[in-house]
N, C-alpha and C positions, 0 to 999 in steps of 0.2 A: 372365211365364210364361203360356202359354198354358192355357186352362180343359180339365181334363178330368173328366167325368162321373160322379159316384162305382158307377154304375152300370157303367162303360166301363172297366174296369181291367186293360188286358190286358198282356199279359209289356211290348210295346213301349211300353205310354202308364206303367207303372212305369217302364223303364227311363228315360224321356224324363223321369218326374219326378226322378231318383233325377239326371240330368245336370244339371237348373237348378239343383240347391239344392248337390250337388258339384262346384265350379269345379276343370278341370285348371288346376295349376298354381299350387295353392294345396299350402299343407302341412299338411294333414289336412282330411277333410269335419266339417261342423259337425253334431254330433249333440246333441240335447236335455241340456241341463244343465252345456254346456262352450263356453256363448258367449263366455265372458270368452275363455278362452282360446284361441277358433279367431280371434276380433278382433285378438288381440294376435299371434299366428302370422301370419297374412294381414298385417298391420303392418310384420312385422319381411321380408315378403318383399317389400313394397314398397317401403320402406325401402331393402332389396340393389340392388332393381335399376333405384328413380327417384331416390332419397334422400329425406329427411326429410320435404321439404318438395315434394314429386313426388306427388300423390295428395291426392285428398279422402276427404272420412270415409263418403260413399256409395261408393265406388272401394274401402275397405275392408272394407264390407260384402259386396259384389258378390262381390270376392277371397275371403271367406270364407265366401261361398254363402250369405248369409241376405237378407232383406229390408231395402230401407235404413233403415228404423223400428225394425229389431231391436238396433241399438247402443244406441240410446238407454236401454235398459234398465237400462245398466252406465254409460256415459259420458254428459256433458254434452256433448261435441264432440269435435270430433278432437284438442284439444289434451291432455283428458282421457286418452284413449286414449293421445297418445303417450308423456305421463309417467307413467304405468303402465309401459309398453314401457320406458321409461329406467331407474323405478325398479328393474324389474329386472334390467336392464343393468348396474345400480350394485351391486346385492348379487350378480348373481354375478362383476362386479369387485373384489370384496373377500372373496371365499370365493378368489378365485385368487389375488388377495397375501396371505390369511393363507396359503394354506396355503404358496406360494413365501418368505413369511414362517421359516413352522417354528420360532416361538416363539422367532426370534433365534438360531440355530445354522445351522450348527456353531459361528456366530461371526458380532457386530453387524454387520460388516463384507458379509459374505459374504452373509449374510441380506438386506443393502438390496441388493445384485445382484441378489441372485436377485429381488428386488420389481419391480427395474428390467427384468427379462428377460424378468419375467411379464404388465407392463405392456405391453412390446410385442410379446406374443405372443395379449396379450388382441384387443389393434386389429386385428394379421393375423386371429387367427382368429374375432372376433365382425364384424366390419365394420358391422353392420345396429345391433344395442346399441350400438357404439360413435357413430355417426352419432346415433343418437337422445339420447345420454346429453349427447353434447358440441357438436352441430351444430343443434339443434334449431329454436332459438333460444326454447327456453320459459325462463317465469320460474319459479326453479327455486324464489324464496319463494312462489310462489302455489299449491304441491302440495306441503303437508306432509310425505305420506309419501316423495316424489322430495326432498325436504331431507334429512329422515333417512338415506336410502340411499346419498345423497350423500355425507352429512359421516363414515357411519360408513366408507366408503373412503377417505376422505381421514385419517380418523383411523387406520387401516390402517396407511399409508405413513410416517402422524407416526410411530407408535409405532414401526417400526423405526427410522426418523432417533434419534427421542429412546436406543435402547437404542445406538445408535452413539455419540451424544453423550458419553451417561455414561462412556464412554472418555477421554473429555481432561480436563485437570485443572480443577478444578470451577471457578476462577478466570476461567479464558478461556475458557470456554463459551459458544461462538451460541447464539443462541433457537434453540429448537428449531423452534418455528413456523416462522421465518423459511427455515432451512434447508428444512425439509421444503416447504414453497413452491417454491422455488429447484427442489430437485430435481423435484416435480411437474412445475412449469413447462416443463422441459426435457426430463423424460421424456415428453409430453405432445409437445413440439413437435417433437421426434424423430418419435414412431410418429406425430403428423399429416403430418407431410412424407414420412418417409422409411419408414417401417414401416407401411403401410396396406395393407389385405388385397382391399379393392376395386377396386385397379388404378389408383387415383389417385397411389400415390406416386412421388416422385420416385428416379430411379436415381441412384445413387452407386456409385463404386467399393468403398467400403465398406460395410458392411454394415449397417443400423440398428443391431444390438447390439452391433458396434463402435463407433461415435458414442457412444452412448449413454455405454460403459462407458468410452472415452476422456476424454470430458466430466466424468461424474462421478470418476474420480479426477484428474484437474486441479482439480477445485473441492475435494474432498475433503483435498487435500492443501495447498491453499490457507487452508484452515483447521488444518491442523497436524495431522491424520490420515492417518496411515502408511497409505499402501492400497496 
């Protein structure tokens, strides 16, 4: 940025500074005391439109209008930065299956549908969280707090499996673990192939949450579950 005078402050040498430090095309200017979060906004828009691994941690700064020493503040690097961005990828991926959830109603059944619908309605409409959560390729044991936000989505998805389960007779009960794997996995590889919001998925005749809900009651029923 070029030097201007403090003497020299006129409408056009503010507005000229008020332009370097506010990047178009960024989602929101960075004002004093909201680093964290103009890092992680600028993140998740570079993320949209290079992907995960498309950008450095000075390219993020830039994007977010600060200087490239002003991350550091909050982050050790860019990997730091991106599992934040994950971490909260992962909690508001489990604020939207609980609440697709609904505490197990109308019915076990009905309730892991709607999990599964919610799942890939997350991937369509986060696309940037999404890529960061599960594309990243960070180690998700070396950030604490991206494990926790992790496991409590995935414990999410158990607990509806598990309130499905306790439907069969208690004799011939799958792990519940196991299950809920099973369906991650597939819910998972659906919305990556087929249900993706950034223009990478692939077309089918049918529709991701057909697949989806085709799949899961052929397995569902495979274990002896009326669906």
């Amino acid at each position: 940025m070029r030097q201007i005078k403090l003497d020299a402050m006129t409408p056009d040498n503010v507005k000229a500074i008020h332009m370097n430090w506010h990047k178009p095309g960024s989602r929101r200017g960075y004002h004093h005391g909201n680093l964290r979060e103009a890092l992680i906004e600028a993140a998740l828009d570079l993320i949209g439109s290079k992907g995960p691994g498309g950008f450095t941690f000075a390219e993020a700064a830039r994007h977010a209008g600060v200087s490239p020493a002003a991350p550091y503040r909050h982050y050790e690097n860019r990997e730091a930065l991106m599992a934040e961005v994950a971490a909260k990828g992962f909690a508001t991926f489990t604020q939207t299956l609980e609440k697709a959830r609904n505490g197990g109603k109308p019915d076990p059944l009905s309730a892991l549908k709607n999990c599964g619908a919610a799942y890939l309605e997350f991937a369509r409409s986060q696309p940037a969280y999404y890529s960061a959560m599960f594309e990243s390729g960070l180690s998700i044991s070396a950030y604490p707090e991206l494990r926790k936000a992790a496991d409590e989505a995935f414990a999410s998805l158990k607990s509806a499996v598990g309130d499905l389960i306790e439907t069969l007779p208690q004799a011939g009960r799958p792990p519940v673990l196991m299950v809920a794997l099973h369906i991650w996995s597939v819910s998972h590889g659906i919305a990556s192939l087929f249900g993706r919001g950034d223009g990478a998925a692939f077309k089918q005749p049918n529709s991701a949450e057909e697949l989806l809900e085709a799949h899961t009651l052929i397995y569902l029923q495979g274990l002896g579950i009326k669906a």
